[in-house]
C-alpha positions as CSV (number, residue, x, y, z in Angstrom):
1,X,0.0,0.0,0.0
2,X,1.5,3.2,-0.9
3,X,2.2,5.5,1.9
4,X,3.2,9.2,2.2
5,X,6.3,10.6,4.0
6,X,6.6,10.5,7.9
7,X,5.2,13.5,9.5
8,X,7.5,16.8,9.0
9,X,9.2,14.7,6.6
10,X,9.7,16.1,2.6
11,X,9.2,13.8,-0.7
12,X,11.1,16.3,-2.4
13,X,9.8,16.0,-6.1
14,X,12.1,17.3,-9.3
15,X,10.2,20.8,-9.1
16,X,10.8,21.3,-5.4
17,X,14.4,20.4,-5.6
18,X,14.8,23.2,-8.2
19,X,14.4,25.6,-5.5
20,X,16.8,23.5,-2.5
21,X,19.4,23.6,-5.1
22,X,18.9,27.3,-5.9
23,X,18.9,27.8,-1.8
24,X,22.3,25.4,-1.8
25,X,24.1,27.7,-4.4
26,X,23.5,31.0,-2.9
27,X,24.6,29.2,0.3
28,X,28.0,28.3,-1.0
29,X,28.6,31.3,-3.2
30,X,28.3,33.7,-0.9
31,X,30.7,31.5,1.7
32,X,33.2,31.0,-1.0
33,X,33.3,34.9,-1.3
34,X,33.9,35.3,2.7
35,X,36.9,33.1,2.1
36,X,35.1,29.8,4.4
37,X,36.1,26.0,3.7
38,X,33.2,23.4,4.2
39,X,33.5,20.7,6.0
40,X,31.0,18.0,7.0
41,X,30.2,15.1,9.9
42,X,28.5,12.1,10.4
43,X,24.8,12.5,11.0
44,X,24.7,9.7,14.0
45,X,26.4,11.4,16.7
46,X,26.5,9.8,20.6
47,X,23.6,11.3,22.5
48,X,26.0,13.0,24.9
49,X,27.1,14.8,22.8
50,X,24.2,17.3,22.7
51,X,23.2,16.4,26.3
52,X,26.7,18.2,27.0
53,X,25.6,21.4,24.9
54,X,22.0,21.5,25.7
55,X,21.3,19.6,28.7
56,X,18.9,16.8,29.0
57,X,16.1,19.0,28.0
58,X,17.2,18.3,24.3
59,X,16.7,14.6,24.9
60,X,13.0,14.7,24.1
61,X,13.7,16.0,20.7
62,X,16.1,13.5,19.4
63,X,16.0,10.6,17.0
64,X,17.8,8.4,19.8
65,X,18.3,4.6,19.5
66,X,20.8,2.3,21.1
67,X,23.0,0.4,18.0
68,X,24.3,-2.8,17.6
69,X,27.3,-1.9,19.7
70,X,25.2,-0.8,22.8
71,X,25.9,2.8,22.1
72,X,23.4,5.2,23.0
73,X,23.4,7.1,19.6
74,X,20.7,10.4,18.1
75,X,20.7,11.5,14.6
76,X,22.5,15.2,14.6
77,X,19.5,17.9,15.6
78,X,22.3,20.9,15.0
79,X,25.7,21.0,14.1
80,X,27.4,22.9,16.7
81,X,28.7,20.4,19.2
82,X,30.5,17.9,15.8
83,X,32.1,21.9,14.9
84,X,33.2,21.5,18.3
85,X,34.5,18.1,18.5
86,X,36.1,18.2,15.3
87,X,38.1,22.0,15.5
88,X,39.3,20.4,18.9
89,X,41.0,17.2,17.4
90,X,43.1,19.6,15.2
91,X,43.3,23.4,17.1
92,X,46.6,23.1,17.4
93,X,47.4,22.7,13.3
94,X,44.7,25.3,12.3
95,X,45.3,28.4,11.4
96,X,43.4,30.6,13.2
97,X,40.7,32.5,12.6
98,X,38.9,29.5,11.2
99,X,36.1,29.8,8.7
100,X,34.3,26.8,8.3
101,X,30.4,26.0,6.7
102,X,28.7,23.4,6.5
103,X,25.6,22.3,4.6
104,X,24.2,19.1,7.2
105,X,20.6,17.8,7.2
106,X,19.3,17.9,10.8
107,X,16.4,15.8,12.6
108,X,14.7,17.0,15.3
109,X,11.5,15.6,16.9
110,X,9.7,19.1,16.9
111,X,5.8,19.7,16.8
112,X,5.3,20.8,13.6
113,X,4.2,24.2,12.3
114,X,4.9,26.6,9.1
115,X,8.8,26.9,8.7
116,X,9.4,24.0,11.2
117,X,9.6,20.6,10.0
118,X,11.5,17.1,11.7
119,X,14.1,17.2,9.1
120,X,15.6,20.3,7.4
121,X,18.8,21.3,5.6
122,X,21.0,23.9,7.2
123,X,23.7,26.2,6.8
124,X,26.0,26.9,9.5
125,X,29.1,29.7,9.0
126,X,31.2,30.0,12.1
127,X,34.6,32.3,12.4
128,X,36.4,30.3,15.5
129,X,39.0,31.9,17.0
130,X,38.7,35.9,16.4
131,X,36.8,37.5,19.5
132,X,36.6,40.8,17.8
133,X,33.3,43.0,16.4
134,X,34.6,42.4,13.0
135,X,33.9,38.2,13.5
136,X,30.2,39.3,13.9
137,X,30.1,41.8,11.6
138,X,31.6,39.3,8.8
139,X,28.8,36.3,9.9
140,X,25.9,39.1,9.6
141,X,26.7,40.0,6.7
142,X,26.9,37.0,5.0
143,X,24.3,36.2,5.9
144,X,22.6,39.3,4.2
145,X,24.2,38.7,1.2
146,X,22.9,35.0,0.8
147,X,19.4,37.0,0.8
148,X,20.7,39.1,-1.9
149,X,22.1,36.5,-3.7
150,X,18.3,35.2,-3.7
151,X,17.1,38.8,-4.6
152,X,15.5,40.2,-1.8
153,X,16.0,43.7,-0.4
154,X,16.3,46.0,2.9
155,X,12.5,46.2,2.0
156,X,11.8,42.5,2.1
157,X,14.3,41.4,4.9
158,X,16.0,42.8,8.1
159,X,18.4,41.8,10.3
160,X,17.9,43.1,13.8
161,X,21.0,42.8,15.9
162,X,21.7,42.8,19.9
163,X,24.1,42.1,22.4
164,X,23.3,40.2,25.5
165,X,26.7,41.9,26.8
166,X,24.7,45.7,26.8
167,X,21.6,44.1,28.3
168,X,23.3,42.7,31.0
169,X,24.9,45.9,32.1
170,X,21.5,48.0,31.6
171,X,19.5,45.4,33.8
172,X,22.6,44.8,36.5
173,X,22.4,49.1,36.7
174,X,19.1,49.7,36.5
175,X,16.9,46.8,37.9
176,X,20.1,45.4,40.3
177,X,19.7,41.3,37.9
178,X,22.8,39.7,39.1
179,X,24.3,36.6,37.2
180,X,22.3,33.9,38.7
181,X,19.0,35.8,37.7
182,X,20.0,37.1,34.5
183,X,19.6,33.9,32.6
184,X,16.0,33.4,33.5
185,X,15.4,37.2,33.0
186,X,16.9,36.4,29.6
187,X,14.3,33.7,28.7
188,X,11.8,35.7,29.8
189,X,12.6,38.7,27.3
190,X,12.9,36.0,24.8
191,X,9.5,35.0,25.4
192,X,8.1,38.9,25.7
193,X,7.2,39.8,21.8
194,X,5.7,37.0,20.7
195,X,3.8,35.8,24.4
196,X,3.9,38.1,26.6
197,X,1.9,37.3,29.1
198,X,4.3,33.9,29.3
199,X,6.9,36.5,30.3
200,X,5.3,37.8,33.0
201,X,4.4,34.6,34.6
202,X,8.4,33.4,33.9
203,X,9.5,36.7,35.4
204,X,6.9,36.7,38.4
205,X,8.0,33.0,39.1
206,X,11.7,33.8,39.5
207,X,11.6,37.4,40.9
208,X,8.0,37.3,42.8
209,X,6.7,40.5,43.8
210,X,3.8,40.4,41.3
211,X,3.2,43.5,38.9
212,X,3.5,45.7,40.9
213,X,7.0,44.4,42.0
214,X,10.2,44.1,40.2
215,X,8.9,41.9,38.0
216,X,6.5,44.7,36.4
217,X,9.3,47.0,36.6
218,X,11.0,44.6,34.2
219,X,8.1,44.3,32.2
220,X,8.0,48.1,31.8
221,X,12.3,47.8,30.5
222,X,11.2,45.4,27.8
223,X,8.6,47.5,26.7
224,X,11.1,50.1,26.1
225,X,13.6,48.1,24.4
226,X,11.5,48.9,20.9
227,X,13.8,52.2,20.9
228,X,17.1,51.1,21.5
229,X,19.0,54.2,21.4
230,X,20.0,54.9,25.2
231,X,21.2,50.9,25.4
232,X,23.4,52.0,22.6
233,X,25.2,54.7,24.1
234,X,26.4,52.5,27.0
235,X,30.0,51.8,27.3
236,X,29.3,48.1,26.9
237,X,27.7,49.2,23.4
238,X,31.5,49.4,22.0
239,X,31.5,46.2,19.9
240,X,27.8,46.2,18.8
241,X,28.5,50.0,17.2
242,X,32.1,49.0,16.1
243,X,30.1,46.4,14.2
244,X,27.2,48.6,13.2
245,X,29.7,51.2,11.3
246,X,31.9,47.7,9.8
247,X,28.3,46.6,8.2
248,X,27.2,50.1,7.1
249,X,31.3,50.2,5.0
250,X,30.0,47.1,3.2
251,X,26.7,48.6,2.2
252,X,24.3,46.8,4.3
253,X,23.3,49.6,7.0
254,X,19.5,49.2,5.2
255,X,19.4,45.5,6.0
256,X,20.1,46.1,9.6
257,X,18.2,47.5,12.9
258,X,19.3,47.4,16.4
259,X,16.1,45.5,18.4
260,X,17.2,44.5,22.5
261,X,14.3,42.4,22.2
262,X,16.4,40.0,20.1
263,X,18.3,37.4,22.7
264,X,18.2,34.6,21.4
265,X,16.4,31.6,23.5
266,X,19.6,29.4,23.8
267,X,22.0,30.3,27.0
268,X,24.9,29.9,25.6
269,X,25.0,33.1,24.0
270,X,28.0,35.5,25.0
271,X,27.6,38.6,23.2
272,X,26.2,40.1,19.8
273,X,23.3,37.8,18.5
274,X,21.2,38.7,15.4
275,X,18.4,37.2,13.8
276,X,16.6,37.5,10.0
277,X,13.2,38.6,9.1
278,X,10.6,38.8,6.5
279,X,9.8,42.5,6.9
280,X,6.3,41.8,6.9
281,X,7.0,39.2,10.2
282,X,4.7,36.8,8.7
283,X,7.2,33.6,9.0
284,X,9.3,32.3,11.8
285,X,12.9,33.6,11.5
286,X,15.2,33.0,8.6
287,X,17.9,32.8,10.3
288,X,19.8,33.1,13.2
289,X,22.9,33.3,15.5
290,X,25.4,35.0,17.3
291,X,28.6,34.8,19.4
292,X,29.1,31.8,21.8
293,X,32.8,32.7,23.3
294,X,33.1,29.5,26.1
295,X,31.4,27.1,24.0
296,X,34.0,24.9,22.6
297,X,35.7,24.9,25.6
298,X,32.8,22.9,27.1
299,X,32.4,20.7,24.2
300,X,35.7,20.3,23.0
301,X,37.9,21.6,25.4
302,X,39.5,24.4,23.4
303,X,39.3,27.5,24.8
304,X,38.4,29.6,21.5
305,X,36.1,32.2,20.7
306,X,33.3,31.6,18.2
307,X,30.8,33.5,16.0
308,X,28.4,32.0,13.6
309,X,24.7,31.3,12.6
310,X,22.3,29.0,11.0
311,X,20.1,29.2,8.2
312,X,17.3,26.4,6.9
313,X,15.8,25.8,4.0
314,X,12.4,25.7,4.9
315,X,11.8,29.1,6.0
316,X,14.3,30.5,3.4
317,X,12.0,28.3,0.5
318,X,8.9,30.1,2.1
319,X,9.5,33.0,1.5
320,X,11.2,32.1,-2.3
321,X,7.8,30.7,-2.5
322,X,5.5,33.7,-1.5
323,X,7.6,35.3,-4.0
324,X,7.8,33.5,-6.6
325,X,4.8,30.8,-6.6
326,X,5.2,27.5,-7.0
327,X,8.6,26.1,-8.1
328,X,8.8,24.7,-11.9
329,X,11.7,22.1,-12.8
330,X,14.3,23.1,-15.3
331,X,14.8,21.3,-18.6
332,X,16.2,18.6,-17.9
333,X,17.0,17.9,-21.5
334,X,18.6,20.3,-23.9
335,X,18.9,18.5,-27.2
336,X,16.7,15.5,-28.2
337,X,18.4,12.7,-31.0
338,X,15.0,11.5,-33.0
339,X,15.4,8.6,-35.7
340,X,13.5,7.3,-38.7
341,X,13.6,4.4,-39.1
342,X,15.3,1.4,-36.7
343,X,18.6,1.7,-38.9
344,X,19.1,4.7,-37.9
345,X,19.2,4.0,-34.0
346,X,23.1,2.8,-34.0
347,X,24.0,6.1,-35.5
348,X,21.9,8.4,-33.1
349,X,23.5,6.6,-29.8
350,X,26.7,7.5,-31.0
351,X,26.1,10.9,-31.7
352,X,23.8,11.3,-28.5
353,X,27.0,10.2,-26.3
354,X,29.8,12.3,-28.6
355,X,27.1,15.0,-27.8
356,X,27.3,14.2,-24.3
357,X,31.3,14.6,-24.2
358,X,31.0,17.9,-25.2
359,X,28.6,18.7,-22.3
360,X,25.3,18.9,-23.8
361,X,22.5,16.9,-22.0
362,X,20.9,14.3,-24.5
363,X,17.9,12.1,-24.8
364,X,16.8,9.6,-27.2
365,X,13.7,7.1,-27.2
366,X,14.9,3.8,-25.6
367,X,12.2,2.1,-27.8
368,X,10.6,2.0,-30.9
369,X,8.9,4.9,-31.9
370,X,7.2,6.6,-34.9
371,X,9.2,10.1,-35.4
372,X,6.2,12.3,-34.4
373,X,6.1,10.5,-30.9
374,X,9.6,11.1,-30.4
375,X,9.3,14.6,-31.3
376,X,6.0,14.9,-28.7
377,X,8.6,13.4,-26.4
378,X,11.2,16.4,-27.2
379,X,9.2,18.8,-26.6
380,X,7.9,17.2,-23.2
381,X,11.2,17.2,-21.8
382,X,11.5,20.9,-22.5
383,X,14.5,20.3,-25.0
384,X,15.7,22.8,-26.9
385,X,16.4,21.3,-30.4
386,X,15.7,17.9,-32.1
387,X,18.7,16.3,-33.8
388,X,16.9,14.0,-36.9
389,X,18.7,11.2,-38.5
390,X,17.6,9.5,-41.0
391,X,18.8,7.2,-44.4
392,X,19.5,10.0,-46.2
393,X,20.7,12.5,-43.7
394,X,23.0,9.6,-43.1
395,X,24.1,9.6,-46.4
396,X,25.3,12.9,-47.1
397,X,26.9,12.8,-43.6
398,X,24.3,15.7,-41.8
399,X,21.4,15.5,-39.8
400,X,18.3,18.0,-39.6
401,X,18.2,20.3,-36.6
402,X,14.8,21.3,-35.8
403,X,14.4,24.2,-33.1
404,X,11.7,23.3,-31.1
405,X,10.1,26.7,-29.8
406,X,10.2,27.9,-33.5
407,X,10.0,24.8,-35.9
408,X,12.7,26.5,-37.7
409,X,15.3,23.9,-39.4
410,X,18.6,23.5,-41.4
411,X,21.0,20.8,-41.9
412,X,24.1,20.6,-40.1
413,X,27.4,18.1,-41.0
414,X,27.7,15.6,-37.9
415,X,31.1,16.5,-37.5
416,X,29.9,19.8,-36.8
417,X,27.7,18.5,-34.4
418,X,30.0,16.5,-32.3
419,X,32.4,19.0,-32.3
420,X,31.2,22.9,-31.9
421,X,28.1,23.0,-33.0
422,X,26.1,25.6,-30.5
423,X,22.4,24.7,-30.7
């Protein structure tokens, strides 16, 4: 009985992958113009591996079996902690700072919802080993430019761009949030645009006092953070503006907003984090990411600063698809090699594969067929040209060339054809 695909699993069709690989080649231009080398990993990673990065919270969203070898093993939900693992086995030999990008599928057992499936493809850029404003400001922009790449402008996307480093001094001055509240004051601002009545209950649960307490009080700062001008002008503001005057050199100052409501839900976050929208906010977030300074060190040992986001394909084929409609597969087929008769079929493999060594992509019918079916085929595939033989094409050494769009046709010399001809 014929089934569909597991829930928040793809059948990707011919059409649909038209628009992945579109996606993957914006991906991997724009990291081959920032100068980044990919690597990959193995998508069955041991489950304490993430445990490690995200504690056993994560557990519940894993594909996790125990193999053959009694190994308690997950199929890779992010790529992070194998970056880790792998920059330490060599961070002595590397030269530093490391640019690395990867292009890993990723499973996650996740309720789904539009943008969020249980198996995507991802980007992930990371600069490891520069602890510098410039590290962020090179990952942002990338990450613009792989929306440009796509065609979209400052009208259709923005990156908004914070720094958990200014927020903490702001709160720690003016509401007195030490470091053992500040990561559940954190969550709580993380939860305040999109629910915030959830962020009142988080921030009355771990600060009581009720709304009237400091808890309101802190409900009345994140209100304010929508103008973000007086967090900007604190001292601990340095590297966000050092890397708000980097981005606006390259050109990308109308991509870009500074929004303190932006923090990112994960905790180990250490400094600037950023995140892309839709302008219209009508789809979950593009992308996202940020600086994670003590993270390797607690995956991998290596004490090395990092920078770097992540960027899926489904959200990023939304909004390609509210574009642009419905994706359409390319011709897979540019020239079609039709015969006449059944003594011709020798002859039109061997031009269909000389064809093929020069590059062109080639069909012919793998079965007997009256001429007029094979040229209904042509035109199926979306070719751009027939290529007739016949006995007396054959003959005088030429075949007809029929354009297809057109119906136009001359006679060209074979030689011609497996050698130069441009069709």
């Amino acid at each position: 009985m014929a089934t569909g695909a597991l829930p928040g699993f793809r059948d990707v069709f011919p059409d649909a992958l038209v628009r992945r690989r579109r996606i993957f080649a914006a991906w991997r231009e724009v990291a081959a113009r920032y100068g980044f080398e990919e690597y990959d990993g193995p998508p069955l990673e041991p489950v304490e591996l993430y445990t490690r990065k995200s504690g056993e919270e994560i557990v519940e969203q894993l594909y996790r079996f125990v193999d053959r070898g009694e190994r308690d093993v997950a199929l890779r939900p992010e790529m992070t902690p194998t970056l880790a693992r792998m920059v330490a086995q060599r961070a002595a030999q590397l030269k530093k700072p490391i640019r690395w990008f990867s292009l890993p599928q990723l499973f996650r057992y996740e309720r789904q919802q539009r943008g969020r499936l249980r198996e995507h493809f991802q980007l992930n850029m990371d600069i490891i080993g520069e602890a510098g404003p410039l590290a962020d400001a090179e990952v942002i922009a990338a990450a613009v430019d792989i929306v440009r790449v796509l065609g979209f402008g400052p009208g259709d996307v923005r990156a908004r761009i914070s720094d958990r480093r200014v927020l903490a001094a702001a709160l720690a001055a003016e509401h007195q949030v030490g470091p053992a509240e500040l990561p559940a004051v954190l969550a709580a601002l993380d939860k305040f645009e999109r629910a915030p009545e959830a962020a009142a209950a988080a921030l009355e649960r771990t600060l009581g006092g009720g709304r009237q307490g400091r808890a309101g009080r802190l409900l009345d700062f994140f209100a304010g953070l929508a103008d973000p001008g007086a967090l900007l002008a604190l001292e601990a503001a340095a590297p966000l503006r050092e890397c708000l005057d980097a981005l606006r050199a390259m050109g990308l100052g109308g991509f870009v907003e500074v929004d303190f409501r932006i923090v990112r839900g994960l905790a180990y976050y250490t400094g600037m984090v950023f995140e892309l929208f839709d302008a219209a906010r009508s789809l979950r977030a593009i992308c996202g990411g940020g600086r994670y300074d003590d993270l390797l060190e607690q995956l991998g040992g290596v004490n090395l600063p990092c920078v770097g986001f992540g960027m899926g394909d489904v959200v990023l084929g939304e909004l390609l698809g509210e574009r642009d409609g419905p994706p359409r597969a390319e011709p897979a087929v540019g020239v079609f090699v039709a015969v006449v008769g059944e003594a011709d079929r020798p002859f039109a493999i061997a031009l269909a594969h000389a064809l093929r060594e020069r590059g062109v992509a080639v069909e012919y019918a793998l079965k007997r067929q009256a001429l007029g079916k094979q040229l209904e085929l042509a035109a199926s595939r979306g070719a751009r040209a027939a290529v007739v033989l016949g006995p007396d094409e054959r003959a005088a050494g030429e075949a007809v060339v029929r354009t297809l769009a057109s119906g136009a046709e001359r006679r060209v010399k074979i030689t011609d054809l497996e050698k130069d001809y441009v069709f």
